[in-house]
C-alpha positions as CSV (number, residue, x, y, z in Angstrom):
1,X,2.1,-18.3,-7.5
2,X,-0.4,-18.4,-4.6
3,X,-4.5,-17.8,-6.0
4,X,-7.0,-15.1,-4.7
5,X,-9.6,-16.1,-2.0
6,X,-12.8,-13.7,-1.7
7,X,-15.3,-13.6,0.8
8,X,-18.6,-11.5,0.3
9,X,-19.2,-8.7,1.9
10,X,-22.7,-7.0,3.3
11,X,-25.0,-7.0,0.0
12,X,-23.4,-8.6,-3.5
13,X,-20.1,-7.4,-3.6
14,X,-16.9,-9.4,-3.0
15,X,-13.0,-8.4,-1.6
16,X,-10.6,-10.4,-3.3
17,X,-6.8,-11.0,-1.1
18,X,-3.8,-13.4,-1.3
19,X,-2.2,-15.1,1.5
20,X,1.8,-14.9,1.3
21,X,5.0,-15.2,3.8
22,X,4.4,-18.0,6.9
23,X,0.7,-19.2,7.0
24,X,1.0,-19.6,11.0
25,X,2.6,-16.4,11.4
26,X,1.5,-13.7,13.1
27,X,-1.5,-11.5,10.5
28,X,-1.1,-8.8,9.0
29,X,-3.1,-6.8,6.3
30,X,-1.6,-5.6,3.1
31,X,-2.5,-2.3,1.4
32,X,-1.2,-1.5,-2.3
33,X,-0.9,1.3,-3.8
34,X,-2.1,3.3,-6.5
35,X,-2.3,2.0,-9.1
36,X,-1.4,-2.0,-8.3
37,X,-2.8,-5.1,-6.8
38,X,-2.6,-7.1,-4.0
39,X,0.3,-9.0,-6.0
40,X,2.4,-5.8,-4.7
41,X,3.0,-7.4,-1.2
42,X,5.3,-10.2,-2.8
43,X,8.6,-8.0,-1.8
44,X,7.6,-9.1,1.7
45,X,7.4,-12.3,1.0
46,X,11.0,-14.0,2.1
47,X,11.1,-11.4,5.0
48,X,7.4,-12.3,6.1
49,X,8.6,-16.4,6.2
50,X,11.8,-15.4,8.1
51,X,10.0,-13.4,10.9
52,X,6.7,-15.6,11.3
53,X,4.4,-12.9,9.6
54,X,1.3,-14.5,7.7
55,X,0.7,-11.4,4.9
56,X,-2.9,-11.2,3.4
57,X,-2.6,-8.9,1.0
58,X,-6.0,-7.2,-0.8
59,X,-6.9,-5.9,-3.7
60,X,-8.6,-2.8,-2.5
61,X,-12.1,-1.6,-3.7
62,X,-12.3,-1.7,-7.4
63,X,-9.1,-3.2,-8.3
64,X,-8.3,-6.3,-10.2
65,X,-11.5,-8.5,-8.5
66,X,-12.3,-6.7,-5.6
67,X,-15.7,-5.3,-6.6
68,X,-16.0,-1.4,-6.4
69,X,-17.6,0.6,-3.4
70,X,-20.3,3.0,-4.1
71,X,-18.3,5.6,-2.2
72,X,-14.5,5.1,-3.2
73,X,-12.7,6.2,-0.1
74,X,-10.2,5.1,2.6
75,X,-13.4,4.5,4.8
76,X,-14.5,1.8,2.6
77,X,-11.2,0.5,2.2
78,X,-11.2,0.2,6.3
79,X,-14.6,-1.3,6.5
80,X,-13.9,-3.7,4.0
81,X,-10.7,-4.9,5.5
82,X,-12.0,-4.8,9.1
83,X,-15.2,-6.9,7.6
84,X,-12.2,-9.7,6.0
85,X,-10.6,-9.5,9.7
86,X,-13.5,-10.7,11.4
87,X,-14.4,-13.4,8.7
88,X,-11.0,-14.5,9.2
89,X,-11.1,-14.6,12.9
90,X,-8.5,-12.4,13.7
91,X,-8.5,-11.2,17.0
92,X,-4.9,-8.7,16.4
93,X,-3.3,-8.0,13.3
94,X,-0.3,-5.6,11.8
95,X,-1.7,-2.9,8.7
96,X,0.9,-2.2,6.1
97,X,0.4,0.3,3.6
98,X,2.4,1.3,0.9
99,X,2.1,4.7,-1.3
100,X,-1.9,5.3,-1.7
101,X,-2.3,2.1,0.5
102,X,-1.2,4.6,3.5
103,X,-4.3,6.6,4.0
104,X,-6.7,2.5,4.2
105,X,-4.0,1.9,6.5
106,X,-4.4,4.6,9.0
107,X,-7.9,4.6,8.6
108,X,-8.4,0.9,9.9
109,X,-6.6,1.9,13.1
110,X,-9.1,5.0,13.3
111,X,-11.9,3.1,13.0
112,X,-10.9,-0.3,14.8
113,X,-7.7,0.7,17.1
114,X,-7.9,-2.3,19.6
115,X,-7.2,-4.9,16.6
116,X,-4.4,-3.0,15.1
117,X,-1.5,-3.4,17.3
118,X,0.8,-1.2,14.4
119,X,0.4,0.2,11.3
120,X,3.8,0.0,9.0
121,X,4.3,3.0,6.0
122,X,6.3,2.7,3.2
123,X,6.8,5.6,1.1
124,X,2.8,6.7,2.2
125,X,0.7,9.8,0.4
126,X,-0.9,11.6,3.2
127,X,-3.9,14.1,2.0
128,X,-3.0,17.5,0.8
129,X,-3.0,19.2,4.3
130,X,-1.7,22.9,4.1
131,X,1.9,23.4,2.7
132,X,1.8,19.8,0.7
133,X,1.1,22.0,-2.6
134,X,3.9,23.5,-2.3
135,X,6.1,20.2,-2.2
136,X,4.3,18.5,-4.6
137,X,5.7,18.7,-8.8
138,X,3.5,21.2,-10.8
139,X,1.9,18.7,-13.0
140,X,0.6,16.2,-10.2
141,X,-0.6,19.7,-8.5
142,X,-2.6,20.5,-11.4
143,X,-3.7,17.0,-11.3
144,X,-5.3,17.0,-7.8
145,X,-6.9,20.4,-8.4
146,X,-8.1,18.7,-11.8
147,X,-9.5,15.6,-9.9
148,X,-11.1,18.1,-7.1
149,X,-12.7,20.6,-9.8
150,X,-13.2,18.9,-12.5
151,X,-13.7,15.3,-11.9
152,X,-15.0,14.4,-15.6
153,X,-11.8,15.9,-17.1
154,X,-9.8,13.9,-14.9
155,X,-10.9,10.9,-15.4
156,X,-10.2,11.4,-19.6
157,X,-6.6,12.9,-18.7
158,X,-5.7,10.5,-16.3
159,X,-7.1,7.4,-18.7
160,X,-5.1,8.8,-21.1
161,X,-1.9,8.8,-19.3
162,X,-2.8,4.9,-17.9
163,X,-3.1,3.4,-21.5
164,X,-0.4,4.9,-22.3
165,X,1.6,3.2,-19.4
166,X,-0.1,0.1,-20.0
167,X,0.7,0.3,-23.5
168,X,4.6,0.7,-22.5
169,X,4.7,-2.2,-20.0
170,X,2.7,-4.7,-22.3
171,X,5.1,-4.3,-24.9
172,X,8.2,-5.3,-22.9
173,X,6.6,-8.9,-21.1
174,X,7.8,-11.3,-23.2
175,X,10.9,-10.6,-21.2
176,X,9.5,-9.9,-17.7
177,X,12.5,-8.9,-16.6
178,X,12.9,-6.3,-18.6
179,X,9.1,-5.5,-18.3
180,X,9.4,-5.5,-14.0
181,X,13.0,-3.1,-14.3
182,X,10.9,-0.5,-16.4
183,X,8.0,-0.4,-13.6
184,X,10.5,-0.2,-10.8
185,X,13.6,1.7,-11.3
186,X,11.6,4.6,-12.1
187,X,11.0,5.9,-9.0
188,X,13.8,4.1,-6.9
189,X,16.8,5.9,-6.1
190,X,19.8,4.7,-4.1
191,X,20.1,1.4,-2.4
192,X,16.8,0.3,-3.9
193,X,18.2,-0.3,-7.2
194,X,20.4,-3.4,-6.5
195,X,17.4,-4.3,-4.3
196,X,15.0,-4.1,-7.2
197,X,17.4,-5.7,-9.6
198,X,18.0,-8.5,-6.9
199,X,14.7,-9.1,-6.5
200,X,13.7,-9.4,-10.0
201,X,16.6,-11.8,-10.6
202,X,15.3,-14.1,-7.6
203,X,11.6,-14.3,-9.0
204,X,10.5,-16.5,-11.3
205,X,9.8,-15.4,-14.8
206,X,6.0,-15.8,-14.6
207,X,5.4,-14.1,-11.5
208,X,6.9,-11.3,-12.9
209,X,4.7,-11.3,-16.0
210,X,1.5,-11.2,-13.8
211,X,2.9,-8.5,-11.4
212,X,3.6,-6.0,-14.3
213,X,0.5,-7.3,-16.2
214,X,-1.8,-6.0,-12.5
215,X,0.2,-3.1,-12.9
216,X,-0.5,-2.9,-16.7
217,X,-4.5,-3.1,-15.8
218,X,-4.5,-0.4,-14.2
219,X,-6.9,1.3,-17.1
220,X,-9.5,-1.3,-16.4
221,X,-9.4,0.5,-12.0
222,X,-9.6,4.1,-14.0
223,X,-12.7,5.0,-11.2
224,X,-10.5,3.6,-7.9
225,X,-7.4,5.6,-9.2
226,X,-9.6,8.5,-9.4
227,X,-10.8,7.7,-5.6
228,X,-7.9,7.4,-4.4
229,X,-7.0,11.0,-5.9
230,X,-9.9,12.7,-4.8
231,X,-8.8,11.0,-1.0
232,X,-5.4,12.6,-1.3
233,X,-6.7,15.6,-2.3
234,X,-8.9,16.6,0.9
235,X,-8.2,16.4,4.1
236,X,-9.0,12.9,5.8
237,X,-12.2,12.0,7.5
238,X,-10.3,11.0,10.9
239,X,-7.7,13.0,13.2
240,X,-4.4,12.1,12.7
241,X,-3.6,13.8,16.6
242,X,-6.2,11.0,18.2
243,X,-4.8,7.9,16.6
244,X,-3.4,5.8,19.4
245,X,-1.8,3.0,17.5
246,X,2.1,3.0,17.0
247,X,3.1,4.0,13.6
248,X,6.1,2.9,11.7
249,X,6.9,5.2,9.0
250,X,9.7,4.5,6.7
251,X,10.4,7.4,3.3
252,X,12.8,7.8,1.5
253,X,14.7,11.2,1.3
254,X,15.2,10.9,-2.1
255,X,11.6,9.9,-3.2
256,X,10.3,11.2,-6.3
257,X,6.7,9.7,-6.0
258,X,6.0,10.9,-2.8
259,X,8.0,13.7,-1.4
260,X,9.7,12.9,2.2
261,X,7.5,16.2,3.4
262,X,4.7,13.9,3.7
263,X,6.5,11.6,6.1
264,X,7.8,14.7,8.3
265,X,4.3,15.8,8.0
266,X,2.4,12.5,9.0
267,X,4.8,11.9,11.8
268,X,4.2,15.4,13.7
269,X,0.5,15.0,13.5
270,X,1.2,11.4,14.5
271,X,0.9,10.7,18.5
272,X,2.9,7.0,18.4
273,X,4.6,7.8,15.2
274,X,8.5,7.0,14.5
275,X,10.0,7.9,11.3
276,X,12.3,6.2,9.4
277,X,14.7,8.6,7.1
278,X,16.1,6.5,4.8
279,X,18.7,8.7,2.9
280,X,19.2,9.2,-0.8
281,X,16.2,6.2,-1.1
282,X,13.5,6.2,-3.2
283,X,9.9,5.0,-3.6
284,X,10.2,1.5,-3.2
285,X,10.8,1.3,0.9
286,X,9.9,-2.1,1.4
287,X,12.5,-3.8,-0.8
288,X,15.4,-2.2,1.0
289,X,13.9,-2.3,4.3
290,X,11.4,-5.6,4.4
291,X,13.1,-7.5,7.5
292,X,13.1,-4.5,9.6
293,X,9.3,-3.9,8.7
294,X,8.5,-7.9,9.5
295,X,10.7,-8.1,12.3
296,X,8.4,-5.0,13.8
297,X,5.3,-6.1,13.0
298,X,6.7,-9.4,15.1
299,X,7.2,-7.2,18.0
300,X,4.3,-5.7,18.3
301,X,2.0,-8.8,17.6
302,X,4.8,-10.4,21.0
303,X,4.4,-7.1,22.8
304,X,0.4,-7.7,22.8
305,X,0.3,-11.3,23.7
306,X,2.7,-10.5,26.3
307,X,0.2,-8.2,27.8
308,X,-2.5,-10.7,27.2
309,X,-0.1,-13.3,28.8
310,X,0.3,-15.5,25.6
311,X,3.3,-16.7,24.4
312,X,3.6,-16.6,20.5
313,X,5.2,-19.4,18.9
């Protein structure tokens, strides 16, 4: 188990990340989804050692200790991280985001393109653009329109449906095991789920616990949940056609969180974009398909010092 560091941002608040994979690696930022924690990057781990990545993972605005913004939004999530970036003293760094992470992710290479030298998907919710309705279950439809209309209502729905996960996951961690197989195999679906089996068998026992107990908390990030929603359920505040960052994009066909449409969709609008169509795969990208994310994020960060004529180690 690695702790949190924080630095403080402009006025009182605080950001609150964890440093994981090979601490002279090459950076890149880590950007959970919704609901988690900056715990959530740990699948990465081993592949982040093996390809010289240095992963600092955050817990975005208003979850776990990451104060909240007064504006919940994936423009505070990309002023925040560019703010950790410069206190860090990164001059170049790789952006991964992961499910509601996706939307922070994009928007940091909007707003700050020359630091970014690529952004990395997996499994990513892109707003609700025309035609996304249509692809999306009726329930989580009703949802968004919910969260749009009727944010007050929401908020007692959704909360509802949170302690009621939380409830479920709390009562299976005396055996974290157990506890991280109900969280996961959910929403993985082919090769993923002798990925998420293998990977729960490899990690030790606590680490486990606190992963599905940041999951469990997710009642206690009720308003960034709801942010992140009412994100996904207008259309973005940058255009997608004018990002000039390469984008990796990796979705599974089979993913029942967040419908491959999304990826077709992101990657059209997408200048630099390349999709990765991972058949009969769920949610859970980044346990099947780490290396291959690490090893590109290695490129990239090699392709830029070659044009800066640097020579990574």
């Amino acid at each position: 188990m690695v702790e949190r560091q924080s630095m403080q941002l402009d006025g009182a608040r605080r950001i609150h990340y964890l440093e994981l994979g090979d601490p002279s690696g090459v950076p890149a930022i880590y950007l959970h989804g919704t609901p988690s924690s900056a715990l959530e990057a740990g699948w990465l781990h081993e592949p982040a050692v093996s390809h010289g990545v240095r992963l600092i993972s955050v817990d975005r605005p208003g979850y776990q200790q990451s104060d909240p913004s007064a504006h919940f939004g994936i423009e505070e999530t990309a002023s925040d991280v560019t703010a950790l970036v410069r206190h860090l003293g990164l001059d170049r760094v790789g952006v991964i985001g992961f499910s509601g992470g996706a939307g922070s992710a994009l928007a940091v290479a909007a707003g700050t393109p020359a630091v970014v030298s690529v952004v990395q998907i997996g499994g990513g919710m892109g707003p609700l653009i025309p035609g996304a309705k249509g692809v999306l279950p009726l329930g989580r439809r009703l949802m968004y329109r919910l969260v749009e209309r009727s944010p007050a209502t929401a908020k007692q729905l959704l909360g509802l449906m949170m302690r009621r996960m939380s409830k479920t996951l709390r009562s299976k961690l005396k055996i974290p095991t157990l506890a991280a197989l109900e969280l996961f195999e959910g929403s993985a679906a082919g090769a993923q789920l002798e990925a998420v089996e293998t990977y729960v068998r490899a990690t030790a026992p606590d680490v486990l616990r606190s992963l599905v107990s940041e999951y469990a908390d997710a009642p206690d990030a009720l308003e960034a949940v709801i942010g992140d929603l009412s994100t996904i359920s207008r259309p973005w505040p940058f255009d997608l056609n004018l990002l000039n960052v390469p984008v990796e994009l990796w979705h599974g066909t089979s993913d029942g969180a967040v419908p491959y449409w999304y990826a077709v969709a992101l990657s059209e609008a997408l200048p630099h974009a390349r999709l990765h169509a991972l058949q009969d795969e769920g949610h859970f990208v980044f346990l099947t398909h780490g290396d291959e994310v690490c090893a590109s994020i290695r490129a990239a960060a090699e392709d830029s010092a070659r044009g800066l004529g640097i020579e990574l180690r």
